[in-house]
C-alpha positions as a printed NumPy array, in Angstrom:
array([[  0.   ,   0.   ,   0.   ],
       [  1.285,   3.405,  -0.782],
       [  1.551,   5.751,   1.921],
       [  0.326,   8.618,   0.147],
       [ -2.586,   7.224,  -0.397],
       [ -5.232,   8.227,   1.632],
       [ -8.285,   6.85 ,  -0.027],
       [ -6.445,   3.172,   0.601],
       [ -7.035,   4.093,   4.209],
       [-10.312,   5.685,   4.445],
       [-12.319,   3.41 ,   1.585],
       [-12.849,  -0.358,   1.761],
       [-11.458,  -2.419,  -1.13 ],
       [-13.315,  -4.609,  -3.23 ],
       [-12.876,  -8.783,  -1.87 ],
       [-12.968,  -9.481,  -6.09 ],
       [-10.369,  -7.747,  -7.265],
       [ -9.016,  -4.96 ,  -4.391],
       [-10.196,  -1.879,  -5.791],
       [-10.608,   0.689,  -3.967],
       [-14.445,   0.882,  -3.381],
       [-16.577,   4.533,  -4.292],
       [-18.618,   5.677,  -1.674],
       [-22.501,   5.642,  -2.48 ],
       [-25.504,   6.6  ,   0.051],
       [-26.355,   2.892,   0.655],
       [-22.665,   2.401,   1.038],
       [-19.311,   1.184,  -1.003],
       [-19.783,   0.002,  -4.718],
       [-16.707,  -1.178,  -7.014],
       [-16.249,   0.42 ,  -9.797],
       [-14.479,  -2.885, -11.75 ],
       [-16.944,  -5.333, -11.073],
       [-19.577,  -3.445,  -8.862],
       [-19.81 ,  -5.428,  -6.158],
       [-21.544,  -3.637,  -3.042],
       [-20.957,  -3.424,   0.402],
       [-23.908,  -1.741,   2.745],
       [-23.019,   0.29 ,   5.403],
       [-24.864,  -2.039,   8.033],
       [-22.304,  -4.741,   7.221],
       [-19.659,  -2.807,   9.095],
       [-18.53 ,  -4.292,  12.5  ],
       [-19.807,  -1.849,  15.165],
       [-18.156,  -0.557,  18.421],
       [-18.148,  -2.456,  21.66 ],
       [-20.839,  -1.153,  23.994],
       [-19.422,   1.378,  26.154],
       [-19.05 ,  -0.362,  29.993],
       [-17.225,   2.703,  31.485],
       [-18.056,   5.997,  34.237],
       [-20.525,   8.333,  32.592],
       [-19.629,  11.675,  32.59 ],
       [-21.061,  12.82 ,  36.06 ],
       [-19.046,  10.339,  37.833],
       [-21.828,   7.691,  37.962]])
């Protein structure tokens, strides 16, 4: 991966043929073979188990 390239970083790549996936409203689409990602098939964050804010 180049270094100087930030879309490598920020955009997922396509499992067919590692392209970098374009964003689209419903999500990620490759532009070589169009597969297409959703966003809802992202892993989400851990629930937060932690202090609130007040101390609680």
């Amino acid at each position: 991966m180049d270094p100087l390239d930030d879309d490598a970083i920020a955009q997922p790549r396509c499992p067919n043929d590692g392209t970098i996936m374009r964003t689209i409203p419903e999500g990620w689409e490759c532009g070589e073979c169009r597969h297409f990602e959703p966003v809802a098939a992202g892993p989400l964050p851990p629930e937060f188990d932690g202090p609130s804010i007040q101390g609680g």
